[in-house]
C-alpha positions, 0 to 999 in steps of 0.5 A: 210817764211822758218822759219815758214815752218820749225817751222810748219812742226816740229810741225806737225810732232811731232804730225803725229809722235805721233799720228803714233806711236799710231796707232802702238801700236793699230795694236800690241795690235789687231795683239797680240788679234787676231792674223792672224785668221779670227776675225782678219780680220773683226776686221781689217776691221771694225777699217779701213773702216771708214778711208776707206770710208773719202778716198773713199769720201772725199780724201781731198777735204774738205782741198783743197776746203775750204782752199783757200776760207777761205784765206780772211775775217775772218768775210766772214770766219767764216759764211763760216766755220759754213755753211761748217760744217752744208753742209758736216756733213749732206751731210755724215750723210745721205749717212751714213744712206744708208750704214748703211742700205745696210752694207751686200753689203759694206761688201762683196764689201770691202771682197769679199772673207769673208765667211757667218760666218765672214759676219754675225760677221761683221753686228752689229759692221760695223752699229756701226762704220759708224757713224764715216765717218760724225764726220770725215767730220766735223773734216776735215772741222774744221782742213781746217780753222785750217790749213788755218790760220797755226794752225796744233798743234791740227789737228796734234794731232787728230790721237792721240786721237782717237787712245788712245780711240781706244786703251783704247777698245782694253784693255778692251775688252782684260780682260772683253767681247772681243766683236767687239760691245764694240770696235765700241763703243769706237771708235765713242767715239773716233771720237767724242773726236776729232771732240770736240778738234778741235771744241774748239780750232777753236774758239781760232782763231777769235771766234765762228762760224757765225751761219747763211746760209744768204748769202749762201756761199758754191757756185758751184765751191766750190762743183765741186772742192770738188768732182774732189778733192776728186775723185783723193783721192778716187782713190789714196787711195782706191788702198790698198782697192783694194789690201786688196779686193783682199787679201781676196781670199787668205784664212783667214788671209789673209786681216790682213796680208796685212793691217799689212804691209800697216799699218807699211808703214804709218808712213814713208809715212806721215812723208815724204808726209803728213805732207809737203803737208799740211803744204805747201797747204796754202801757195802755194794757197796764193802765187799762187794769191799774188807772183807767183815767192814765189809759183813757189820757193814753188814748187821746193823746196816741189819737192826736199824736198819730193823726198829727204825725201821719198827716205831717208825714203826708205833707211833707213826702207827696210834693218831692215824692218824685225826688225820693223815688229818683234818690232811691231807684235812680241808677242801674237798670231802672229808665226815666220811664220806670222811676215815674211810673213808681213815683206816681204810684207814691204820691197815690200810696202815701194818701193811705198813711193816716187811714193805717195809722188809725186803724193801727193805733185803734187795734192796739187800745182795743186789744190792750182791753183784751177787745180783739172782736172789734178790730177783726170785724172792721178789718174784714168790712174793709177787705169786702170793700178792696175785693169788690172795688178791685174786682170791678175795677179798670185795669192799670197800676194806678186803678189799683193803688187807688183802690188800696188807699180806699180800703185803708180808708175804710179801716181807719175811719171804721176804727176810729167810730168804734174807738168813740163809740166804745170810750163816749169819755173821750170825744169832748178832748179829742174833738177838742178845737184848739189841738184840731187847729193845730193837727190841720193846720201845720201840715197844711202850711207844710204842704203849701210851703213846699208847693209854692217854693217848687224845690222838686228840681234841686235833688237831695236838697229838697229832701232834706228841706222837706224832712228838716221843715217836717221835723221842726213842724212835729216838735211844734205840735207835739211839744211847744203849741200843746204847752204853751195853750195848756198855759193860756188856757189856765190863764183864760180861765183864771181871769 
């Protein structure tokens, strides 16, 4: 079981990390076409509301519905798959037309500080790039009867395509028109692209879908889950939503500088969340229902690989993350001025990995037993507490980066009680003072190591220092100190 976790977790990373780095190379060509200007948000705002809306919407529901459903039959899976397909793409394609037509109000809802002229450059290409939210949907509800079977090659790789697409755009709109149109266009192509991979790759599992809706499978319950679920992950992954509407009210640049900083906190987050709560989710529902004693060592174990993980992360990223800024946005139309106002948003943004990350992985266990209240009521505290703090808050971008690592604080902390108080079994192993020696102590030495050897000034260098020293720190933890004290401890006590 450990193998295949590791095996299935190397290759969903490889492709997140790829697919990542994609998405860097994307953000460094529009921050070089655009600059911090008043294009610049509204392209920003029309490549991530799309992204925005599945968030808003679905936030994982689709996964964390239908995986446990299709771990059974594969007949009974098939229909299901099909019929998941047909309910959701329309369901979406329908709400689409309505945003599309009221896309005026979504405009001013998401940037309500956008004035007349960037409202109106607007228009055309958010009418575009909505019909992007349905192809997702569709492709979500194919990755969850990939990643039910353990099948995350493809689904790894879909954040990749769509962004080479989108990349592909920005080139062209860079040397011919620059039109926000064009750059719609090749985004739903994009999408589109993704949503024919994974289709085809589906059907390498058991064959094609059963087209039939006799008998009908998508139940109540399914929908009921489906919508608790995707209200934690709306609420969850809305707040830089919320932080990005009200950025807006800072003057022009002002959304672009704070989703630069958001967007460069991405990759840490989906190395040390994403890619363990996916790659866990099927296994923690199975075990759930099969062998209790295996789901409750799964949830010890994804609480200290997550904590140890994101705080590693943190470690290592926040002493260069002025070199990971200047690396990334550093040419173009972006001044010195700019990269550090975006690099001080980093340092800040990045203190809010480990909090998601616990609130991540607590979802997943608690979904994983069919609990899709508990989550949801956690994540709504936590928004009560990001819109009274922001409220009330002092202007400045800084203020409200602030404000949205608190908020996370509230969710991950919040999660992480209820996931104890629902499973009393597990506190004596995770509160277990050798692994807390070893998930405090590595980043720790981490940080402090690349404080004192002030290696900010040598460029790539220090990154790739930084990342080197963080990869050997996460196999040390993970994999050789746990084995080597699991044997001293045997000893100990056979003496």
């Amino acid at each position: 079981m450990l193998k295949a976790i590791i095996f299935s977790s190397l290759l969903l990373n490889i492709g997140l990390l790829i697919g990542r780095f994609s998405g860097f190379l994307r953000e460094s060509l529009l921050a070089g076409s655009f600059g911090i200007s008043a294009q610049a948000d509204v392209a920003v705002m029309m490549l991530s509301v799309p992204d925005l809306l599945i968030n808003i919407l679905v936030g994982g529901g689709v996964a964390a519905a239908l995986i446990p459903e299709f771990d059974g039959d594969k007949k009974r899976s098939l229909r299901l798959w099909w019929q998941a397909l047909l309910f959701f793409t329309l369901l979406f394609a329908l709400l689409t037309c309505g945003l599309v037509f009221s896309v005026a109000p979504l405009i001013k809802l998401l940037a309500p500080g956008f004035d007349e002229s960037q409202i109106l450059l607007s228009l055309v290409p958010m009418q575009y790039v909505l019909w992007l939210v349905p192809m997702t949907v569709a492709t979500g509800v194919i990755s969850a009867y990939l990643q039910a079977y353990n099948r995350f090659g493809v689904a790894a790789l879909g954040t990749l395509t769509i962004n080479i697409v989108i990349i592909m755009g920005l080139v062209f709109i860079s040397f011919y028109d620059g039109s926000l149109i064009t750059l719609a266009v090749f985004v739903l192509l994009g999408g589109l692209l993704r949503l024919a991979i994974q289709y085809v790759a589906a059907q390498g599992i058991a064959g094609k879908p059963v087209m039939s809706v006799s008998p009908w499978i998508i139940n109540q319950p399914l929908i009921v889950r489906f919508f608790q679920v995707a209200g934690t992950g709306c609420v969850l992954l809305c707040f830089p939503v919320i932080i990005r509407a009200f950025a807006s009210y800072d003057g022009e640049g002002s959304v672009a500088q704070i989703s630069y900083a958001i967007k460069l906190v991405e990759l840490p987050l989906a190395v040390t969340v994403t890619f363990l709560a996916t790659v866990l989710f099927p296994r923690l529902s199975h075990s759930y229902k099969e062998d209790f004693l295996l789901f409750q060592q799964l949830v010890v174990w994804g609480i200290r690989a997550t904590l140890f993980l994101s705080l590693m992360s943190v470690a290592a990223l926040v002493p260069v993350s002025a070199v990971l800024t200047s690396l990334v946005y550093g040419y173009g139309n972006m001044t010195d001025s700019d990269i550090f106002q975006v690099s001080s948003l980093l340092t800040i943004g990045l203190l809010y990995i480990p909090f998601m990350g616990m609130a991540t992985f607590a979802t997943v266990v608690l979904n994983a037993q069919k609990d899709t209240k508990t989550p949801l009521f956690i994540s709504l505290a936590a928004l009560g507490g990001l819109l009274l703090l922001t409220f009330n808050a002092d202007s400045g971008l800084l203020a409200l980066m602030k404000i949205l690592v608190i908020a996370y604080a509230i969710a991950g902390i919040g999660s992480f009680v209820a996931l104890l108080i629902k499973f009393p079994i597990i506190r004596r192993d995770v509160f277990d003072p050798g692994y807390l020696f070893i998930i405090l102590l590595l980043p720790l030495s981490l940080y402090w190591l690349l404080k004192i050897s002030l290696i900010e000034p040598f460029g790539f260098t220090s990154l790739l220092i930084a990342f080197v020293l963080a990869g050997l720190g996460c196999f040390l933890g993970l994999l050789v100190v746990p084995v080597f004290r699991d044997k001293l401890m045997r000893k100990l006590r056979n003496l």
